[in-house]
C-alpha positions, 0 to 999 in steps of 0.5 A: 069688512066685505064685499071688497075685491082686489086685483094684482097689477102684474108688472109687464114692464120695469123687468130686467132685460133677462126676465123670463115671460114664465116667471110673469106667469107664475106671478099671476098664477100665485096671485090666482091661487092666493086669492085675488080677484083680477089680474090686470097689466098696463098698455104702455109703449115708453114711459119717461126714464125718470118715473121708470126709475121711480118704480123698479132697480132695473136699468131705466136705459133699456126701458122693458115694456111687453105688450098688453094684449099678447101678455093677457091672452097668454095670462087668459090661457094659463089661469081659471078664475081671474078676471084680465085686462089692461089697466088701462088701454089708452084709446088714441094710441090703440084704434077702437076696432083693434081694441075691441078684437083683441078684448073678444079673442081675451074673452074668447080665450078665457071663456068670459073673464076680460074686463076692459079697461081704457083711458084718454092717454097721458104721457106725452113722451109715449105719443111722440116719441112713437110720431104719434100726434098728442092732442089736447086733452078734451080732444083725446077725451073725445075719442075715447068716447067714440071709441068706446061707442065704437067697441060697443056696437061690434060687441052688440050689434047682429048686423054690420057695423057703420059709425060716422064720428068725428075720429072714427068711421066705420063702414058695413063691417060685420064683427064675429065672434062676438064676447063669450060675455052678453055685455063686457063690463068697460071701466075708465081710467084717469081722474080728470072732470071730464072723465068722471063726466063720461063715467055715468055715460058709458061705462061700468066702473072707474078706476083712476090710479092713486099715484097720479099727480100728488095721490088721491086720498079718501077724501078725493074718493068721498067727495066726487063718488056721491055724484058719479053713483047718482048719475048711473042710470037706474040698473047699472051700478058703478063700481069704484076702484083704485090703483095703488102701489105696494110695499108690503113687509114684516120688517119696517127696515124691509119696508123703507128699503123699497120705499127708497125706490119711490123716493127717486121721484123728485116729487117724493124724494122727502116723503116719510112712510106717513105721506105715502099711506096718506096720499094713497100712493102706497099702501105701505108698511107692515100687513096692518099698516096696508090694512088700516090704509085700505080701510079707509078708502072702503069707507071712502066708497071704494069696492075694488083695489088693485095693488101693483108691488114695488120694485118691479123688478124684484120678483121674489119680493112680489111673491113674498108680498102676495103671501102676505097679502093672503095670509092677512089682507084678503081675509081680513076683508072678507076674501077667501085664499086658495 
């Protein structure tokens, strides 16, 4: 199979009080070098203690989180090839015009390698635990629509820009420099109707996160893509992603030890390795077995997958799973390792 892309979810949080920032970097480095095609972060401010100790062994009561955008102008500078983003930058938290400053000077910075990447917002506790109002959902749905109109016109626009919306106003703001890019691509995150509604409206690409809910498996992706793809307008084709875990190792007692980290999730407690793969919540088990895995979402419709490897916080087992990932993954759909 080719044509397939992959990107590494670099873990910016669940780290331990003591990492170091230059060992991140030399993860998105290996994962340049090895032969993916994106290296993409999250844009959180806190997450519930609960599902930070459902993805990494360091300690959930110091809850490790740096920020997106200062991370990926640092990653921007210290890479060549790879597309950088957040995954995904959530709109009610981050006003539009900041989001489409930061993503210029990234694009700025990497001489034309942002793709953007903005959600609606979920986690409640992030919203007020910060004093920040957490509406319902088709209200946070309406400003990622505006703001994504919002960032649109400051990258385009060659007069000042003036947007009178229900959630933002923007008044006679000229906006330089604008991207290094002609038109950045904007992907969506989330898996809701009404996001997949606004995809074909105004976006490039969408990428939803498997371990969302009870997972997304490839029947998810076969029923919903023929309809969002029918609905892109004529010359903009829509690029469909995933987000997924990764537990990736030669050794299946390897294997089920870091699975043991997942399973603190109440809601996976029980699962075998079998309910991981088939839920897409992680793409698990030895190379073949992740191989097989992606396979079927590629025949699903998927043209980009992004893995992030578990437990976070385990550094070298996160550079030993990108050299298994180049040694068998990526060759065997069609990316060339460097």
């Amino acid at each position: 199979m080719t044509g397939i892309k992959f990107g590494f979810k670099l873990s910016i949080h669940g780290q331990r009080e003591d990492v170091r920032f230059r060992d991140l970097l030399e993860l998105a480095q290996h994962a340049e070098e090895a032969g993916f095609d994106g290296i993409f972060v999250v844009d959180h401010l806190l997450l519930p203690g609960s599902r930070l100790s459902g993805y990494t062994n360091a300690d959930p009561a110091k809850p490790y989180f740096l920020d997106a955008w200062t991370s990926l102008a640092a990653i921007a500078a210290a890479t060549r090839r790879v597309r950088i983003g957040p995954q995904v930058s959530p709109i009610g938290l981050r006003h539009p015009a900041f989001v489409a400053k930061w993503a210029t000077t990234v694009d700025q910075i990497s001489d034309g390698r942002l793709l953007l990447q903005v959600g609606a917002g979920h986690q409640r506790i992030e919203y007020e635990s910060f004093g920040f109002p957490f509406p319902r959902l088709a209200d946070r749905v309406a400003r990622l629509r505006e703001g994504i109109e919002v960032i649109r016109r400051f990258w385009e626009s060659p007069e000042p820009v003036t947007y009178e919306g229900e959630h933002y106003q923007i008044h006679d703001v000229p906006f330089w420099p604008k991207p290094v890019q002609r038109r950045p691509e904007i992907w969506l995150g989330g898996s809701s109707p009404a996001i997949r509604a606004m995809v074909p409206e105004l976006a490039d690409g969408w990428t939803p996160a498997t371990p969302q809910g009870g997972g997304l498996d490839p029947n998810y992706f076969t029923s919903v893509l023929p309809e969002m793809r029918a609905r892109m307008p004529e010359g903009r084709p829509l690029t469909a992603a995933a987000m997924f875990y990764t537990v990736i190792d030669n050794d299946p007692s390897v294997v089920e030890q870091r699975l043991e980290v997942l399973r603190r999730r109440t809601d996976w407690s029980s699962w075998p390795l079998s309910r991981f793969q088939e839920t897409g919540i992680a793409l698990a088990g030895a190379p073949e077995d992740v191989i097989a895995s992606i396979e079927r979402y590629v025949a699903a419709g998927l043209e980009y997958v992004t893995v992030g490897f578990v437990p976070h916080d385990d550094l070298q087992a996160t550079h030993d799973g990108i050299e298994l990932y180049r040694e068998h993954v990526l060759p065997h759909f069609g990316r060339s390792t460097r």
